[in-house]
Backbone as CSV, one residue per row, in Angstrom:
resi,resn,N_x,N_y,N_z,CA_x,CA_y,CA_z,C_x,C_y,C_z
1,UNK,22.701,15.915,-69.790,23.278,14.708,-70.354,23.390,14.816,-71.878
2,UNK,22.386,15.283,-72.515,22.836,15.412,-73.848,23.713,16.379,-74.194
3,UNK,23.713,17.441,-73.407,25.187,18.147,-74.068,26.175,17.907,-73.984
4,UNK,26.677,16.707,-72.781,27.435,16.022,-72.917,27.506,15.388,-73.934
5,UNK,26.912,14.373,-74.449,26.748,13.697,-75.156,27.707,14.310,-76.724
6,UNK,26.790,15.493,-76.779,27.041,16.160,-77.833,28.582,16.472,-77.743
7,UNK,29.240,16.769,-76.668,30.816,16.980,-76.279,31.401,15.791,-76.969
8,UNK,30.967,14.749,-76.453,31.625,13.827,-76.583,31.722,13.347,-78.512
9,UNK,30.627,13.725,-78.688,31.217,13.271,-79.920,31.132,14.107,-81.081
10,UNK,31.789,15.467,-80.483,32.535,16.583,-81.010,33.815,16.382,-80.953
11,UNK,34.615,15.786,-79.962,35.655,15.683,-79.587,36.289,14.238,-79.799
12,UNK,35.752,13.540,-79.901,35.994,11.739,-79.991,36.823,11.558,-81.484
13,UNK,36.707,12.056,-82.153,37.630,11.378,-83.327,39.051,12.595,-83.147
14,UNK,38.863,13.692,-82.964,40.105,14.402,-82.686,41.123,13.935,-81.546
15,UNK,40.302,13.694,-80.522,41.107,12.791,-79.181,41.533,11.476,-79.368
16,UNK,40.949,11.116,-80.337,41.471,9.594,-80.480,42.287,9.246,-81.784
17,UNK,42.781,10.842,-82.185,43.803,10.576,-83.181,44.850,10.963,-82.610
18,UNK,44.839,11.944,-81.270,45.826,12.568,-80.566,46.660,11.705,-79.712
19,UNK,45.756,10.750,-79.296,45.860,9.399,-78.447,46.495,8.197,-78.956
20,UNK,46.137,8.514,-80.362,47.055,7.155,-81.305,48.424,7.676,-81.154
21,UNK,48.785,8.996,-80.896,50.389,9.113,-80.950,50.920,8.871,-79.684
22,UNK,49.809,8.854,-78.528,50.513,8.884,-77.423,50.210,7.390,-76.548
23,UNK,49.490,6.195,-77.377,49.616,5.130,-77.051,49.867,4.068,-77.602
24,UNK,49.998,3.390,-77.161,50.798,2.007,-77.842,50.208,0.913,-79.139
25,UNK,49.174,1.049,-79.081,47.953,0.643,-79.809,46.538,1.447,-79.880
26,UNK,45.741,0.616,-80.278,44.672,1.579,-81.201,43.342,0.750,-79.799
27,UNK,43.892,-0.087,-79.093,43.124,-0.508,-78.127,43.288,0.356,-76.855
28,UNK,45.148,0.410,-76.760,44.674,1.278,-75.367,44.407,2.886,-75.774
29,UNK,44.332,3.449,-76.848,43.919,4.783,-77.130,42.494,5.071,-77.230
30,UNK,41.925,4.028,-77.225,40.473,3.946,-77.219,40.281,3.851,-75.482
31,UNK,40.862,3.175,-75.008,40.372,2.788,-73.766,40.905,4.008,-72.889
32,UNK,42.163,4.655,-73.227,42.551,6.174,-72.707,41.456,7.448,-73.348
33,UNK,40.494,7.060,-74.852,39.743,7.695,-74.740,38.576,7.830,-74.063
34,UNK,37.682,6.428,-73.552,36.805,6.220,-73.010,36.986,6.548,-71.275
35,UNK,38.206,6.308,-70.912,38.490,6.982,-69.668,38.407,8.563,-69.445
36,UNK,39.226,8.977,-70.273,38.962,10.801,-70.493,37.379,11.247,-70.482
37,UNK,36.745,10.475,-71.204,35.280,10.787,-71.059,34.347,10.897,-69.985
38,UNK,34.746,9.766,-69.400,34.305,9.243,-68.335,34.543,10.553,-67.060
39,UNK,35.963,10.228,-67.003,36.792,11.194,-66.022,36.112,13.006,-66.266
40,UNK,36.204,13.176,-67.780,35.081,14.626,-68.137,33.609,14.775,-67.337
41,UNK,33.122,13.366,-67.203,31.409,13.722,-67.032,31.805,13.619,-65.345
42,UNK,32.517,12.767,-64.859,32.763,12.629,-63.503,32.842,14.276,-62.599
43,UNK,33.920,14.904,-63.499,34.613,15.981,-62.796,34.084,17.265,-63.470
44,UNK,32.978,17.117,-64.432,32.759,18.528,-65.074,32.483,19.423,-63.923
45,UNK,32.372,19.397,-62.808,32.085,20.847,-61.898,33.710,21.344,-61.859
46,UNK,34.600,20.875,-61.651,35.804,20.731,-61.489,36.206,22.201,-62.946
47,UNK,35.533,21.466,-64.277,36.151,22.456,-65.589,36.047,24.134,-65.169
48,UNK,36.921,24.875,-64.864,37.153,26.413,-65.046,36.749,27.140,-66.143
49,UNK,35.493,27.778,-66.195,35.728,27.754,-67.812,36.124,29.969,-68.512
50,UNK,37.217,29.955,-67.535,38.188,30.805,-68.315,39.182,30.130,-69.283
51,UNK,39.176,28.886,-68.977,39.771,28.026,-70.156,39.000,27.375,-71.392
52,UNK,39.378,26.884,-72.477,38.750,26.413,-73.872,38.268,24.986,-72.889
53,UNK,37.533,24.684,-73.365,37.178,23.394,-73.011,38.003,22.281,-73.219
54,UNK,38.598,22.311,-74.737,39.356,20.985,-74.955,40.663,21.343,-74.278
55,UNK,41.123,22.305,-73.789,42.490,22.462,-73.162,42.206,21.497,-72.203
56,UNK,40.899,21.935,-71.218,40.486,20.735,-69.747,40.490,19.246,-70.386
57,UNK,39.920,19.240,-71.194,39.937,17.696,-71.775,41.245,16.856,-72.256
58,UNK,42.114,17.733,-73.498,43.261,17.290,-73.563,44.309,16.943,-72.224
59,UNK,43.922,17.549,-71.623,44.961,17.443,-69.943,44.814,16.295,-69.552
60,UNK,43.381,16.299,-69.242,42.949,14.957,-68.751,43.160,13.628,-69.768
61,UNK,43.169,13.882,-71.087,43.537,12.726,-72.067,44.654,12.235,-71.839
62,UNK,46.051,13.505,-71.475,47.251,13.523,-71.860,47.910,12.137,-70.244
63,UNK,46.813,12.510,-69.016,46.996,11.924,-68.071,46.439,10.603,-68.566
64,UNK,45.389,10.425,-69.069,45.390,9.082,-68.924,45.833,8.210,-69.334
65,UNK,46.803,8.441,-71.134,47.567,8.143,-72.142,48.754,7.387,-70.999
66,UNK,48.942,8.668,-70.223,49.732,8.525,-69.652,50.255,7.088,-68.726
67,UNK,49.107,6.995,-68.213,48.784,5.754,-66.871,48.769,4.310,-67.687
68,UNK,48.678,4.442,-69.203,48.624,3.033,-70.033,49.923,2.747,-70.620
69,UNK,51.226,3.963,-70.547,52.053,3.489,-71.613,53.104,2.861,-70.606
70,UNK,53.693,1.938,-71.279,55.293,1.597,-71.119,56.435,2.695,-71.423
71,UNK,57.704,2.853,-71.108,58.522,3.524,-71.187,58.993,3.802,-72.951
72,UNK,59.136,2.675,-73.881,58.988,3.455,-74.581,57.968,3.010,-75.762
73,UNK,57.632,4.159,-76.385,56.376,4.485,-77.322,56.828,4.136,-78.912
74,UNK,55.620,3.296,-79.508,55.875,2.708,-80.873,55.529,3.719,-82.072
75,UNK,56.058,3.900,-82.808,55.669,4.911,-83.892,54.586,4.877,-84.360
76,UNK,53.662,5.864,-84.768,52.009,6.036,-85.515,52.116,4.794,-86.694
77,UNK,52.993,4.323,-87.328,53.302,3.450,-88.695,53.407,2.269,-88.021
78,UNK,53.660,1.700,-86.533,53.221,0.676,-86.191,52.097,0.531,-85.845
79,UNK,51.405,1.502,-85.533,49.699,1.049,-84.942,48.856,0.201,-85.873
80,UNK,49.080,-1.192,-86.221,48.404,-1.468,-86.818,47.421,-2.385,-85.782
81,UNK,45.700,-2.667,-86.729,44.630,-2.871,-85.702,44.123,-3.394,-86.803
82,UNK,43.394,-5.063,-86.562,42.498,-4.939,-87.465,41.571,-4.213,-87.722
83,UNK,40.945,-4.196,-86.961,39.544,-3.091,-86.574,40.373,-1.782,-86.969
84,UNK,40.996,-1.015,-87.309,41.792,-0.162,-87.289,41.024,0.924,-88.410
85,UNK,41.015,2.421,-87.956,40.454,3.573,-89.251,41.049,3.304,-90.265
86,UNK,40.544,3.780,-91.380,40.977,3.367,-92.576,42.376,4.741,-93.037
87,UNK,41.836,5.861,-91.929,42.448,7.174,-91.889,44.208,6.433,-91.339
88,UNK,44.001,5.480,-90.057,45.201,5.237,-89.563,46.218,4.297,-90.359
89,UNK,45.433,3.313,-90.916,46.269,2.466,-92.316,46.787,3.398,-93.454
90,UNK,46.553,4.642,-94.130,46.817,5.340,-94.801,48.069,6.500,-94.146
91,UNK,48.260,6.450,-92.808,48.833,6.701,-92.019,50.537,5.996,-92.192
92,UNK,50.033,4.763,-91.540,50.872,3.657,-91.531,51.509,3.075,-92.881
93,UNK,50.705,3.374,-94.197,51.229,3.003,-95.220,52.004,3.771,-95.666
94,UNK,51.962,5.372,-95.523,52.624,6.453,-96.091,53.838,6.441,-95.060
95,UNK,53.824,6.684,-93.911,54.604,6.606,-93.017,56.189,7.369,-92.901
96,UNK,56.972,7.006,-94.311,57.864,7.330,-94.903,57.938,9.431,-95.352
97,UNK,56.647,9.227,-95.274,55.946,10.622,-96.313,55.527,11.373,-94.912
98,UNK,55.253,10.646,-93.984,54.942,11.940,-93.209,55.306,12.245,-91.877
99,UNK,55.261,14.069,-91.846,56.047,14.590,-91.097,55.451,13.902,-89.464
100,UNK,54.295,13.620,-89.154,53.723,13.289,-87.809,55.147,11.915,-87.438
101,UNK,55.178,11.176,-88.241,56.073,10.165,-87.946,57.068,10.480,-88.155
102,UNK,58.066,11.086,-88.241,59.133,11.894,-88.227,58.714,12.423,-86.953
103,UNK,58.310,13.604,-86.587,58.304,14.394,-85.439,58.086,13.593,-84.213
104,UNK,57.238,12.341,-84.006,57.224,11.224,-82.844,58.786,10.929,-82.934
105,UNK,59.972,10.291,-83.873,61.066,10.187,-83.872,61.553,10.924,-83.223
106,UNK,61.948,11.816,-83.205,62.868,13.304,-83.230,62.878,14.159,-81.791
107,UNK,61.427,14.126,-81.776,61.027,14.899,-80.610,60.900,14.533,-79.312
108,UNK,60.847,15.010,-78.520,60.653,14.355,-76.970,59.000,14.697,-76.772
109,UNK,58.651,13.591,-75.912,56.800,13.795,-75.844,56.451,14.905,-75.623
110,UNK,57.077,16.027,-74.465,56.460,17.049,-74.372,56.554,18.292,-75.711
111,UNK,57.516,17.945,-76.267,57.617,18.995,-77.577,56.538,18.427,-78.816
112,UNK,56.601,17.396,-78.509,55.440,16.488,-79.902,54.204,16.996,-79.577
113,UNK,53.882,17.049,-77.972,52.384,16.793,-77.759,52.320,18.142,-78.190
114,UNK,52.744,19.281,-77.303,52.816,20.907,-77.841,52.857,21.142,-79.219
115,UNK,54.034,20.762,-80.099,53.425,20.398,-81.565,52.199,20.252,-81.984
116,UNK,51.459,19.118,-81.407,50.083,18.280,-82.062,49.244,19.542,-81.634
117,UNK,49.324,19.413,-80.753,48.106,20.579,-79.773,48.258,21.700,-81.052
118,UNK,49.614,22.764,-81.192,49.274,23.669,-82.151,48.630,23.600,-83.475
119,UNK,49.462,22.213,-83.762,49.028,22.515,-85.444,48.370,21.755,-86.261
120,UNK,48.006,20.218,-85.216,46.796,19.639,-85.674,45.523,20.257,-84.848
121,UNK,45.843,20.034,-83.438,44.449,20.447,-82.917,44.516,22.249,-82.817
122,UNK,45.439,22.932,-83.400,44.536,24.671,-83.487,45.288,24.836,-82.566
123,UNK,45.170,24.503,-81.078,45.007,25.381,-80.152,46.079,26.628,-80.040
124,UNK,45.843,27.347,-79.213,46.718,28.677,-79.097,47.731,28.237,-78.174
125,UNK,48.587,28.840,-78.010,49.930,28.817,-77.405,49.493,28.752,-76.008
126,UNK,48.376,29.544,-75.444,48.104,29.845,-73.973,47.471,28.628,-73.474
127,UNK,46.654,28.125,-74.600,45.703,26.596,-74.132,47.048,25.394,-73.833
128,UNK,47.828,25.370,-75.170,48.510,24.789,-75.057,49.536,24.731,-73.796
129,UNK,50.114,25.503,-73.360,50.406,26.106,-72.058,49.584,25.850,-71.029
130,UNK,48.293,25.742,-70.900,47.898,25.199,-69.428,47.682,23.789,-69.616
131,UNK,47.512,23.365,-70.742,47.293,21.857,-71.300,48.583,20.830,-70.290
132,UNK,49.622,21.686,-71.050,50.729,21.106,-70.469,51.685,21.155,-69.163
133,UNK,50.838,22.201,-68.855,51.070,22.837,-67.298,52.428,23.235,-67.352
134,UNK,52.547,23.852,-68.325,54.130,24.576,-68.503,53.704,26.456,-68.869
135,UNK,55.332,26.771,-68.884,54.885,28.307,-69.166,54.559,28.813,-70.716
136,UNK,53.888,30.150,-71.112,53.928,30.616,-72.291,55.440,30.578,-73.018
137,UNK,56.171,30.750,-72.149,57.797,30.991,-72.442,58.323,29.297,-73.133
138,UNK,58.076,28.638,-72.379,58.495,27.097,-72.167,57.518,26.890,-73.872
139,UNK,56.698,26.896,-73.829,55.821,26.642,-75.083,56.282,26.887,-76.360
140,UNK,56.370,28.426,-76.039,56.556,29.156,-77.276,58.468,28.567,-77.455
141,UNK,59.589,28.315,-77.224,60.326,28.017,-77.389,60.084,26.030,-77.680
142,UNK,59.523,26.088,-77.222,59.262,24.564,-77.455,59.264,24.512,-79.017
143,UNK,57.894,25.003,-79.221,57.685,24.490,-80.241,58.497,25.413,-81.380
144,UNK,59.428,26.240,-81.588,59.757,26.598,-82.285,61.233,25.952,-82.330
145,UNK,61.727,25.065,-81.316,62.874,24.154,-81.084,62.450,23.031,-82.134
146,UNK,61.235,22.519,-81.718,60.379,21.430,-82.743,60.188,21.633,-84.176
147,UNK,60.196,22.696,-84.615,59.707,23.206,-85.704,61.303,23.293,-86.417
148,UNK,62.199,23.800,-85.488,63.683,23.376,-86.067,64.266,22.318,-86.366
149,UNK,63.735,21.084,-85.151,64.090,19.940,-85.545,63.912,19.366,-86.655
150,UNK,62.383,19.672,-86.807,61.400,18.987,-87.964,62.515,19.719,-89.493
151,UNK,62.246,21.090,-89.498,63.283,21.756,-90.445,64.236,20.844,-91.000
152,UNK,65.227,20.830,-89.614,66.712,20.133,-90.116,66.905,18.639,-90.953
153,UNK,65.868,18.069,-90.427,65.374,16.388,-91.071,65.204,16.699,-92.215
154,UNK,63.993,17.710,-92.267,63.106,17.322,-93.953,64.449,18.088,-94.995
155,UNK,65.283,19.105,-94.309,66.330,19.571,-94.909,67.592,18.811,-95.600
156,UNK,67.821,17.838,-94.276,68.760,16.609,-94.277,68.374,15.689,-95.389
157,UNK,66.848,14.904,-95.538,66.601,14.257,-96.323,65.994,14.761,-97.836
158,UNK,66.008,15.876,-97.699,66.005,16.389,-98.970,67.325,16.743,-99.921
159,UNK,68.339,16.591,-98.778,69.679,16.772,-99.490,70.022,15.737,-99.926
160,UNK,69.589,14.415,-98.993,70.016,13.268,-99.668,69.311,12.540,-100.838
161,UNK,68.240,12.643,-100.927,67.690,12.669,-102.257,68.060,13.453,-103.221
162,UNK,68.260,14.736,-103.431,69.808,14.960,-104.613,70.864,14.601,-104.703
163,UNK,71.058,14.032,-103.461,73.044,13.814,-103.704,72.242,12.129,-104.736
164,UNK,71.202,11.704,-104.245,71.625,9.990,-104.991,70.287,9.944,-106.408
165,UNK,69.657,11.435,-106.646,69.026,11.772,-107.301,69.213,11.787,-108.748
């Protein structure tokens, strides 16, 4: 039980920033985090562990995100909460400035989440890949489709700030 324990809150502020992009509020991302947890201690015989651990965990996050949202999803710059991190208001205030809110725009969930997974949370292309239960192929083009998108925007709006510069 305590190394659980200790899991859990190794992983709790990274999952529940991953979760702010993939839920509607800062209530049900908490409550999609406290489920993931739950669902972790329930099924840990279940974890394979030729896999990273948080790959098993993110999966299970990504499902439960899943089971709370409506069809469509509000941008990271709306999550506002009173109770809210002070990390996510600085978020929401910049909004304009950053690329995470841009790339929720732009992208389709499965290219965002593959995004997040690489280059906020680390993971490798292969984690990311069973995370998402897609192929190395599917991944690795993913996110380099994403990484174009993102390109063409910050490209686009950097042009337009010289043309009225």
């Amino acid at each position: 039980m305590d190394a659980f324990t200790e899991l859990v809150h190794s992983y709790r502020h990274r999952l529940l920033r991953f979760l702010l992009t993939r839920c509607e509020s800062y209530a049900d991302a908490e409550d999609a985090l406290q489920d993931t947890m739950i669902s972790a201690f329930r099924y840990i015989r279940s974890y394979d562990s030729r896999w990273r651990f948080s790959t098993w965990l993110y999966r299970i996050a990504i499902r439960n995100a899943a089971k709370l949202r409506t069809p469509e999803v509000i941008e990271i710059g709306d999550l506002r909460d009173e109770e809210s991190d002070p990390l996510l208001q600085c978020i929401a205030d910049s909004e304009s400035e950053n690329l995470w809110v841009n790339a929720r725009r732009l992208l389709t969930d499965e290219v965002f989440t593959a995004m997040w997974l690489r280059y906020a949370e680390d993971m490798s292309v292969k984690d990311i890949s069973k995370t998402l239960d897609r192929s190395v192929s599917w991944t690795k083009v993913n996110l380099l489709r994403g990484r174009r998108a993102l390109d063409a925007e910050l490209n686009s709006v950097a042009n337009e700030s010289e043309a009225y510069g």
